[in-house]
N, C-alpha and C positions, 0 to 999 in steps of 0.2 A: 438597169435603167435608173435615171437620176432622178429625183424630183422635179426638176425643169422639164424631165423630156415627157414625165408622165402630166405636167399641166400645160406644157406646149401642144401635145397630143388633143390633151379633152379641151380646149378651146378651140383647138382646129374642127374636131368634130362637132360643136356646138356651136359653129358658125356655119359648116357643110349641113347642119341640121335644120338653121335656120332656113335656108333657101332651097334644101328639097331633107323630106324626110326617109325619104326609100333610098337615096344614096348615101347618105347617111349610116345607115343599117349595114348596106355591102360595105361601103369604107372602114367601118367596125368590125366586121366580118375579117376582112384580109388582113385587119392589122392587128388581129388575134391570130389569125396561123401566122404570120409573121414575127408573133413579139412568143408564140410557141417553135417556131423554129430555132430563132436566135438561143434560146433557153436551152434546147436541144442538142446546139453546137456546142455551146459551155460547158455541158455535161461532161466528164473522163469517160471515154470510149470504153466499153466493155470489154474486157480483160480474153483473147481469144486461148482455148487451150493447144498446145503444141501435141501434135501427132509425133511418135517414136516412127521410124521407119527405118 
């Protein structure tokens, strides 16, 4: 993520905060396992060991 996308983010949420603060909370919530997924896809796949047969 870029800088813009990480102060586009917390302005978004500090405005969804201003007008309710429990949505707020879950919107922060999903856009934690979301910015852990993306992170997760990025990652090199685990290296699988080949079976001799």
């Amino acid at each position: 993520m870029t800088v813009l996308e990480v102060l586009f983010i917390l302005v978004a949420l500090a405005g969804v905060a201003m007008w309710s603060l429990p949505a707020a909370l879950i919107l922060t919530g999903v856009l934690g396992v979301v910015a852990v997924e993306r992170r997760q896809a990025e990652a090199a796949p685990p290296k699988r060991k080949e079976t001799a047969e």
